[in-house]
C-alpha positions, 0 to 999 in steps of 0.5 A: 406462651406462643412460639414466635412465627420465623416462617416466610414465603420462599421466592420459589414455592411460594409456601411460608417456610423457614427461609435463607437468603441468597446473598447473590439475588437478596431473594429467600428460599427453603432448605430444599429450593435453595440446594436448587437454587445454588444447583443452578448457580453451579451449573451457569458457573460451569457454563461460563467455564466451558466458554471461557475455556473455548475462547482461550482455545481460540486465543491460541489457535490464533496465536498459533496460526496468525495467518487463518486471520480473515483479513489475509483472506481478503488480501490473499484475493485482491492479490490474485485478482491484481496479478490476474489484471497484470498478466491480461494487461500484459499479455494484449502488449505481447499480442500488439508486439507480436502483431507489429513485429511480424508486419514490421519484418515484412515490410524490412523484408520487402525493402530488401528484396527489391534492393536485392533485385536491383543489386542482380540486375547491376550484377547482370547488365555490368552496367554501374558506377561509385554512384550506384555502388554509394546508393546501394551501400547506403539503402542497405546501411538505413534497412539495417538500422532500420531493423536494429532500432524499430522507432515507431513503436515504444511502451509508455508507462502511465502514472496512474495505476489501473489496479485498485490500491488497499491499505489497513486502517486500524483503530488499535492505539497503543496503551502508551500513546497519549495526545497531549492537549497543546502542540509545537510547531516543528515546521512551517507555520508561517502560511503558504508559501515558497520561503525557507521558512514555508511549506505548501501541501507538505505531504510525506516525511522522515524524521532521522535519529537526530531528529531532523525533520525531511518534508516532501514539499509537494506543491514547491516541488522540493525536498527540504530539510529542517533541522530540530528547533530550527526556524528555517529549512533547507533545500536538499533536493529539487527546488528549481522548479517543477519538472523531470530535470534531474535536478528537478522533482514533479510533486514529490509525495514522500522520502526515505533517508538512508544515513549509512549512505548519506543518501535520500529516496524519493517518491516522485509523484508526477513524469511530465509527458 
């Protein structure tokens, strides 16, 4: 009776041998290939230890030293290169000062000089009455003023910056942030408009730990004040208009509420010329 073949090819010499199987690759190997085989599989699993553990050593790098994050770098620049910005502006202001102070002083100074020429030759001649007496004190009051409060010169402060503004935009969500598929309206919703039950270009707003809603009503120029489930705001600051009144805002793009105080801080974009 002939003995039954069990023999195979091994998928790795190629030669008709008893084979094993390798579970992980459903491949077939000889005694001798498959010691291999799993010598390799060894030395790619201590491969993937070696990288898992210098990732994990970057983990708590990271954590140790949040502050080698490349971003900050990029900050830390744009930091520097605003306050380099800052300091040139500020600089050719005290150059412009210093220029104007120094022809200013000059010209005070010649007007003085000639009244204290004229005040030697009444000195000299013995030659004056309360009306020159009167001259003299008033020229010499409007010299001093003159000094005391320069009026042709004043820093105007624009409001547009000319430094390049950076903010962080992040995709990172929290795990328990889910956007539920129909909303409310809390606010508004009733077209465009001027009405205590309209907004128009509602930019920024603040929600108190009563959940009442503070909108900066941009394009109305007014803050207002919605009340939670309320179907009408109202009006806490500005509302009369647009302007630099002090009971008028310029296109107010946001708002903070201090409740200690009982008070609100607002962002008013725009200060009429």
């Amino acid at each position: 009776m002939a003995m039954a073949n069990n023999k195979t090819q091994c998928f790795k010499c190629k030669k008709e041998k008893i084979t094993y199987p390798c579970e992980g690759c459903s491949k077939r190997f000889c005694f001798t290939d498959l010691a291999e085989h799993k010598q390799l599989l060894n030395d790619e699993l201590n491969h993937i230890i070696n990288d898992y553990d210098q990732f994990k050593q970057r983990i708590n790098e990271q954590k140790q030293n949040p502050q080698n994050h490349p971003l900050l770098k990029q900050i830390n620049q744009w930091e520097r290169n605003s306050i380099e910005i800052i300091q040139q502006k500020a600089q050719d202001c005290r150059n412009i000062i210093s220029r104007y102070s120094q022809k200013f002083i000059n010209d005070v100074e010649m007007k003085f000089n000639d009244l204290s020429e004229q005040i030697k030759q009444f000195h000299s001649e013995n030659e004056f009455n309360e009306i020159n007496l009167n001259y003299l004190t008033n020229q010499l009051r409007k010299i001093a003023e003159e000094l005391n409060n320069p009026s042709n010169i004043s820093i105007h402060q624009g409001s547009k910056s000319f430094i390049s503004e950076i903010s962080i935009i992040s995709s990172i969500k929290s795990k328990s942030s889910k956007w539920k598929q129909n909303g409310i309206t809390v606010a508004g919703g009733n077209g465009e408009g001027q009405e205590l039950n309209q907004l128009q270009f509602p930019y920024g707003i603040f929600i108190d730990k009563n959940k009442n809603i503070f909108i900066a009503d941009y394009a109305n120029h007014r803050i207002v004040e919605w009340k939670c489930n309320a179907k009408d705001g109202h009006i806490i600051a500005g509302g009369n208009g647009q302007g630099n009144r002090m009971d008028q805002l310029n296109f107010p793009t946001d708002i903070v509420v201090d409740q200690q105080s009982h008070s609100i801080i607002v962002a008013d974009w725009e200060t009429d010329e």
